[in-house]
LOTI-586270 format. One record per residue (C-alpha): residue in one letter; x, y, z. Coordinates in steps of 0.05 Angstrom, whole numbers, plus 5000, padded with zeros to 4 digits. Example, Ala and Ser with C-alpha at 12.3 -4.5 7.8 and 13.67 -1.06 7.14 Angstrom:
2
aa=a; u=5246; v=4910; w=5156
aa=s; u=5273; v=4979; w=5143
end
This chain:
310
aa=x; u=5028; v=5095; w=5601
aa=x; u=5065; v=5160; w=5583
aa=x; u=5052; v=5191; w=5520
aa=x; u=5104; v=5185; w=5468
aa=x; u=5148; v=5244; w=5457
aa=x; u=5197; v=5221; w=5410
aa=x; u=5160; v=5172; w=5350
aa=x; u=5199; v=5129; w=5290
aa=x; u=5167; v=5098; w=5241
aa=x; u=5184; v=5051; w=5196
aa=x; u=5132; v=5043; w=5149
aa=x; u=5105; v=5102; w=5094
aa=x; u=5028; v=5072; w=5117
aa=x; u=5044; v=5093; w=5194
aa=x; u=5084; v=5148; w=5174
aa=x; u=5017; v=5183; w=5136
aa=x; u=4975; v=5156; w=5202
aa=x; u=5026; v=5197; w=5252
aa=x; u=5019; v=5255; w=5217
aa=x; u=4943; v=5253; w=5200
aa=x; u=4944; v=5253; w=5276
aa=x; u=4976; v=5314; w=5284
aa=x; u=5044; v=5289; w=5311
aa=x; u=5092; v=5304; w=5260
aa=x; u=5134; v=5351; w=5305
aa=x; u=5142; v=5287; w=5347
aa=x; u=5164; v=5242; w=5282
aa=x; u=5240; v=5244; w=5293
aa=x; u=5267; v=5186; w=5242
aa=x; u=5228; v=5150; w=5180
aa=x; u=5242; v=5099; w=5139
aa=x; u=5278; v=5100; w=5073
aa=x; u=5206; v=5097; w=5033
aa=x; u=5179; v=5145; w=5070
aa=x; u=5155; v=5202; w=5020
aa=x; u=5082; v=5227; w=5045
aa=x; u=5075; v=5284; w=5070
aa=x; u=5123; v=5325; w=5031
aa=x; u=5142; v=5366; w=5101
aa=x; u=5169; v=5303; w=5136
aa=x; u=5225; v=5281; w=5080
aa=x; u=5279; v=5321; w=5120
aa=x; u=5276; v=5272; w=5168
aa=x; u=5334; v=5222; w=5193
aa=x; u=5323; v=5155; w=5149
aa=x; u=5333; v=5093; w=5184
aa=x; u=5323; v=5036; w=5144
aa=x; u=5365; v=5015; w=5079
aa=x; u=5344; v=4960; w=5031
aa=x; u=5391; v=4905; w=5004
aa=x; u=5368; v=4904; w=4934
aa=x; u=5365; v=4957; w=4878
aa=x; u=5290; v=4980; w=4888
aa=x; u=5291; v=5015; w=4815
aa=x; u=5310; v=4952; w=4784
aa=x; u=5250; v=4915; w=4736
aa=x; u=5201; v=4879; w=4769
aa=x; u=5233; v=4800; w=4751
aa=x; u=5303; v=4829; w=4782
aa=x; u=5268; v=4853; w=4840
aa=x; u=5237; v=4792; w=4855
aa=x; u=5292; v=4750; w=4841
aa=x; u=5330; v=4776; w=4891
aa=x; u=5278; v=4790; w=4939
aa=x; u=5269; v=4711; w=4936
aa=x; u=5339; v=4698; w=4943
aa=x; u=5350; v=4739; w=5005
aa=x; u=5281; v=4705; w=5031
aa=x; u=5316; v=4636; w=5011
aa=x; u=5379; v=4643; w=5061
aa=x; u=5339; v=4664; w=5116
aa=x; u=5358; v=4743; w=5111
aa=x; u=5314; v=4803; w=5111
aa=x; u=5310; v=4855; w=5050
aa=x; u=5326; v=4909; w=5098
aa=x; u=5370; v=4932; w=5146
aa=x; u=5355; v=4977; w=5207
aa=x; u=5414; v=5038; w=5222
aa=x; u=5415; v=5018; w=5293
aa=x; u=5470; v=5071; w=5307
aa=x; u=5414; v=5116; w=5275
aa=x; u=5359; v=5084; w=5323
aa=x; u=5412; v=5097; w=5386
aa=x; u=5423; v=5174; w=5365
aa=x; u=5353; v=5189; w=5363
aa=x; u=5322; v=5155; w=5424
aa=x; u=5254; v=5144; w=5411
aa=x; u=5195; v=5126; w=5453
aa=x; u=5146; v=5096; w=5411
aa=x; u=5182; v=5052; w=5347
aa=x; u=5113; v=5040; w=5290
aa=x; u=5134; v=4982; w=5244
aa=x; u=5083; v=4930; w=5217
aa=x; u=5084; v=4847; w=5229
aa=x; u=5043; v=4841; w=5149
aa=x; u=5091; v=4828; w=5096
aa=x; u=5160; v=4805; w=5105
aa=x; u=5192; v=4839; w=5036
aa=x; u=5151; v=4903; w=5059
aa=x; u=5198; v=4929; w=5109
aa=x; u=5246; v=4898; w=5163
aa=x; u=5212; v=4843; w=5202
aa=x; u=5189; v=4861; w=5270
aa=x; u=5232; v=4809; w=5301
aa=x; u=5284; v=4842; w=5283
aa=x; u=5268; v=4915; w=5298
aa=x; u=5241; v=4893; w=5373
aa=x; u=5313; v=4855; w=5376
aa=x; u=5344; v=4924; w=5349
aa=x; u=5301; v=4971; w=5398
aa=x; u=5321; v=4923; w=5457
aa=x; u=5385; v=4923; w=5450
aa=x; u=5392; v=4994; w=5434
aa=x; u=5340; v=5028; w=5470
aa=x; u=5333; v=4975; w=5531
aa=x; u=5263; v=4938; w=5547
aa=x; u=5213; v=5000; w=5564
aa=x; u=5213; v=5035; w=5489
aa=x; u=5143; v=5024; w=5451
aa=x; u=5147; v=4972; w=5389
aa=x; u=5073; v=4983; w=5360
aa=x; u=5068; v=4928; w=5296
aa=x; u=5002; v=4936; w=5249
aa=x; u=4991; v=4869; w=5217
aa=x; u=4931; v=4897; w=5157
aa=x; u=4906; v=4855; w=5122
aa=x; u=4833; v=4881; w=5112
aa=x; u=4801; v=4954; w=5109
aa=x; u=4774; v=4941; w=5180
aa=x; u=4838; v=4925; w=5211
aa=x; u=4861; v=4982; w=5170
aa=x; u=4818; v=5030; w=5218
aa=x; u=4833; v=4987; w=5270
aa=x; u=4907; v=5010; w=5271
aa=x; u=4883; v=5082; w=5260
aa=x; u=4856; v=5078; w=5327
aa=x; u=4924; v=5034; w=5357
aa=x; u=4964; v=5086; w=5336
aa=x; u=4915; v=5141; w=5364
aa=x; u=4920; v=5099; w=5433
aa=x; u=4996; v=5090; w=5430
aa=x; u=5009; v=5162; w=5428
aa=x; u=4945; v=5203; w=5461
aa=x; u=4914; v=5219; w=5403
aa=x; u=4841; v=5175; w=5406
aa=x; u=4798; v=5230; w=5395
aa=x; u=4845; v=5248; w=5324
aa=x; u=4834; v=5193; w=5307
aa=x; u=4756; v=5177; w=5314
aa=x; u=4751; v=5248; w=5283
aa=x; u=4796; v=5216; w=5224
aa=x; u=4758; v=5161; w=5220
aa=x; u=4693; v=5189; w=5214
aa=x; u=4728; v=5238; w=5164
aa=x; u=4748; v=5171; w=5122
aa=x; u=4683; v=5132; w=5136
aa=x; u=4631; v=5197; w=5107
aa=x; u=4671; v=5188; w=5041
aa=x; u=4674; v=5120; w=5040
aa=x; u=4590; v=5115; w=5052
aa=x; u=4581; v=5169; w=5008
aa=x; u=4610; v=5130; w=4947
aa=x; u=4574; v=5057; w=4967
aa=x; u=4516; v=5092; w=4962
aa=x; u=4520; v=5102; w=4896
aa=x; u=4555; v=5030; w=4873
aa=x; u=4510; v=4997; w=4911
aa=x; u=4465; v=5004; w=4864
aa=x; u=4503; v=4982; w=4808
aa=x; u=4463; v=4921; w=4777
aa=x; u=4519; v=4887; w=4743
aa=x; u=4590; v=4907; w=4767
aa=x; u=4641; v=4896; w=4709
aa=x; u=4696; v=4847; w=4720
aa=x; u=4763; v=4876; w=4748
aa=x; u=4834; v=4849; w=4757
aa=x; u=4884; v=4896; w=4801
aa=x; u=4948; v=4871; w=4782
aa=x; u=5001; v=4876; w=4841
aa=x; u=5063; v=4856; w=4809
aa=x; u=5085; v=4834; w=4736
aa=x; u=5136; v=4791; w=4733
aa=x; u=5111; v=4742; w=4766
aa=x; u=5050; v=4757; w=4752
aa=x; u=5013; v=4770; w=4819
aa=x; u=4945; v=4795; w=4838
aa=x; u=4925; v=4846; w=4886
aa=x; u=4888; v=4807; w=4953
aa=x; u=4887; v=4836; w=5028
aa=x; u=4841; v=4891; w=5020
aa=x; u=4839; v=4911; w=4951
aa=x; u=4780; v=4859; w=4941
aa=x; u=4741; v=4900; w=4984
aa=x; u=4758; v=4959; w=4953
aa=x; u=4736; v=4931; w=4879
aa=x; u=4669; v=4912; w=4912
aa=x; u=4654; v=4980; w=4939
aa=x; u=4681; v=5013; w=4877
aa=x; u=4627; v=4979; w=4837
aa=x; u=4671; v=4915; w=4805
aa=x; u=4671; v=4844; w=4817
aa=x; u=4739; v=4813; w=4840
aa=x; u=4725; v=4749; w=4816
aa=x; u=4799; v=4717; w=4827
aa=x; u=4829; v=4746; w=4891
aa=x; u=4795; v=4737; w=4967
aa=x; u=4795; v=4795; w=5010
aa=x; u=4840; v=4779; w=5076
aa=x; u=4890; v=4732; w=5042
aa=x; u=4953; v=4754; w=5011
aa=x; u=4965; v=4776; w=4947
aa=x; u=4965; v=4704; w=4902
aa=x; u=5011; v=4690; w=4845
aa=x; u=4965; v=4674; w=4776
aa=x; u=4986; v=4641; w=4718
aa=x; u=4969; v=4686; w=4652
aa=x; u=4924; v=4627; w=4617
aa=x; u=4868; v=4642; w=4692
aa=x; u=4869; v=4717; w=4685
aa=x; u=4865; v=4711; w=4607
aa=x; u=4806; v=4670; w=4607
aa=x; u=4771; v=4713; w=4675
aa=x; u=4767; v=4772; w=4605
aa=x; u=4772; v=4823; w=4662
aa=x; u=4739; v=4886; w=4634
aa=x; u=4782; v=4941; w=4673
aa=x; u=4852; v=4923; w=4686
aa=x; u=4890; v=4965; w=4739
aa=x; u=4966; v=4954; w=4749
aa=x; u=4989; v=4981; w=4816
aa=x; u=5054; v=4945; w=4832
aa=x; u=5074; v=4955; w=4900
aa=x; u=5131; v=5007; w=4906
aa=x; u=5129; v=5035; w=4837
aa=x; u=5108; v=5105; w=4808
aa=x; u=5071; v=5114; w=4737
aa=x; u=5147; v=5115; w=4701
aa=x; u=5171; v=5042; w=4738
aa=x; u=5108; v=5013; w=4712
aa=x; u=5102; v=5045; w=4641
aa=x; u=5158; v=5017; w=4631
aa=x; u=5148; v=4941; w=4640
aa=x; u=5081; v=4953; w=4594
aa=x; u=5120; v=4908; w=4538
aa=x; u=5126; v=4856; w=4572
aa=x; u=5046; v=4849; w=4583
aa=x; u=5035; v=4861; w=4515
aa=x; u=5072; v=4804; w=4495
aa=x; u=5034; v=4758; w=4536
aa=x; u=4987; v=4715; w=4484
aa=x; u=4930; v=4737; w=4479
aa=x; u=4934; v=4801; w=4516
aa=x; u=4902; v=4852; w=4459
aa=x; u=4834; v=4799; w=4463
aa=x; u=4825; v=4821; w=4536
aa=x; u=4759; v=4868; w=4532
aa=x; u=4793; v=4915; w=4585
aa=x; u=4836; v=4928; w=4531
aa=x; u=4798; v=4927; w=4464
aa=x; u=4760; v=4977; w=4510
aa=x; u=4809; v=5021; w=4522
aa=x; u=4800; v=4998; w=4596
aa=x; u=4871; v=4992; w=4629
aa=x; u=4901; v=5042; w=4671
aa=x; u=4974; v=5047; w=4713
aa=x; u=4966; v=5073; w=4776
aa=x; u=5021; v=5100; w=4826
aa=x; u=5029; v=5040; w=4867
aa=x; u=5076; v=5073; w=4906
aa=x; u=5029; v=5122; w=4935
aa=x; u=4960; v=5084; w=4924
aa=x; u=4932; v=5022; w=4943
aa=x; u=5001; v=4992; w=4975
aa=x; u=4999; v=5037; w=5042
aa=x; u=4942; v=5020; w=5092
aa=x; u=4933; v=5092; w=5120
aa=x; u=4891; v=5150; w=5104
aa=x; u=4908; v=5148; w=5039
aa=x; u=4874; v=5081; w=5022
aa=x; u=4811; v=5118; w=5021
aa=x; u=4839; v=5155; w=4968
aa=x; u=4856; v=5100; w=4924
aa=x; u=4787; v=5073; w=4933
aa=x; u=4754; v=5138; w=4906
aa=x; u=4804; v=5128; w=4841
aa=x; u=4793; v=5059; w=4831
aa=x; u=4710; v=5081; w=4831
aa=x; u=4727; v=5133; w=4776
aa=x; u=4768; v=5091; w=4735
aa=x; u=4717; v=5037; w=4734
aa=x; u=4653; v=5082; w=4733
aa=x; u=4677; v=5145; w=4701
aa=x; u=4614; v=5160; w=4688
aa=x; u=4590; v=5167; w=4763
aa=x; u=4649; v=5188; w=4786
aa=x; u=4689; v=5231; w=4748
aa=x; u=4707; v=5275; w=4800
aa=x; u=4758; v=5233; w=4829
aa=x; u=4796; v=5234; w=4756
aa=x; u=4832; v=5296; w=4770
aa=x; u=4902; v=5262; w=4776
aa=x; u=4911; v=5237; w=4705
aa=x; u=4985; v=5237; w=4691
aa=x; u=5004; v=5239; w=4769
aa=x; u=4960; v=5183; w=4802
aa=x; u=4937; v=5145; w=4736
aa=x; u=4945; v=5139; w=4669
aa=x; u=4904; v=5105; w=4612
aa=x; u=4941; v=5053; w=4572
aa=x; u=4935; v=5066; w=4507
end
């Protein structure tokens, strides 16, 4: 198989893997999320969603539901975009279908656009080890295997290097990572994991399945002690402010997360929603904001990754 020349992806997570590859002279066309790295934001966009995503987070899944309802994505694909730039190799992801345009219909775009020998690669995460996993797809799909053990052993020595220290935790502290607010929905796939091996317990979400919906009355009485709210898609100002609304919840100010001072908002946007490099470090910030005292050093982002709620 030839070695892609010309690479789109459509996802921010594969968009952070091509370039921690060393191929971002070969990404020609993103999608409209991606943001990360800072160098690549020049290039041509093609994907637009159908909703307003700066909306609050009810709106947003009101009409994410609706669109869902009548059998219609929450994205469209600029195939006039896709036909100008001719790529090789097209990365999109088979996971979540209000994460980015299905892959039916970007195989169905790239076929009729591109004709039957372009490259779809789909990632379908939905753990930390299929996380690597598609580290190493992607360093298959485009030449780049040895990159990408290098990365991974890179990502793995950091990743050992904290569990070594949490494993020795004798009584993690109870943690809820709160995905989205209204509903209220907790974080599953592989944030579980990532509670464990930061030191917490993850006592209402299984690692692998996705992200549940929770009434308020379950987490209430779970009395998580750290609370982190990462809602997929939003930065620290989205999320600051739909605070309010969690305040009024009944019996919110009992929680001991936050008569402890306990509760943090963390850049979903960047952290924790993108299965790339990057997840390793959300995991290092999720260690310091549950054991600040082992691991302050990863607390250097206050006011751009995290910020207490106080």
């Amino acid at each position: 198989m030839a070695v892609p020349q010309r690479i789109v992806s459509l996802l921010p997570s594969s968009t952070e893997i091509v370039c921690a590859l060393g191929l971002e002279d070969a990404l020609v066309g993103i999608s409209h999320e991606c943001d990360y790295p800072a160098s690549i934001t020049d290039r041509p966009r093609l994907t637009v969603p159908k909703i307003n995503p700066h909306g609050d987070s009810r709106t947003i899944d009101q009409e994410v539901r609706a669109l869902v309802r009548d059998g219609l994505s929450v994205y469209r694909i600029d195939t006039d975009q896709l036909r100008a730039l001719q790529p090789d190799l097209i990365v999109t992801q088979d996971q979540c279908e209000v994460c980015a345009v299905p892959y039916s219909e970007v195989l169905a775009a790239a076929h009729e656009v591109l004709g039957p020998d372009v490259q779809v690669l789909s990632l379908q995460p939905t753990l930390l080890q299929d996380i690597w996993e598609d580290i190493r797809r992607v360093g298959a799909a485009t030449g780049r295997t040895q990159q990408a053990d290098r990365l991974l052993a890179a990502l793995f020595e950091r990743v050992n290097a904290l569990v070594a220290e949490t494993i020795r935790i004798p009584q993690p502290p109870r943690v809820a990572i709160i995905e989205w607010i209204a509903p209220l929905i907790l974080a599953g796939n592989w944030v579980p994991e990532m509670v464990q091996l930061a030191g917490g317990s993850d006592g209402l979400c299984k690692a692998g399945q996705h992200s549940p919906p929770m009434a308020w009355e379950t987490l209430r009485d779970y009395a998580p002690e750290v609370v982190a709210l990462i809602p997929c898609g939003y930065k620290l100002e989205q999320t600051l402010a739909e605070v309010p609304a969690l305040q009024r919840w009944p019996g919110w100010n009992e929680l001991p997360a936050v008569r402890q001072g306990r509760v943090y908002i963390v850049d979903g946007n960047a952290y924790f929603n993108r299965p790339g490099p990057r997840i390793v470090d959300s995991l290092e910030i999720l260690a310091g904001l549950i054991h600040p005292d082992l691991f302050g050093e990863f607390l250097t982002k206050k006011g751009q990754a995290y910020l207490p709620l106080t």
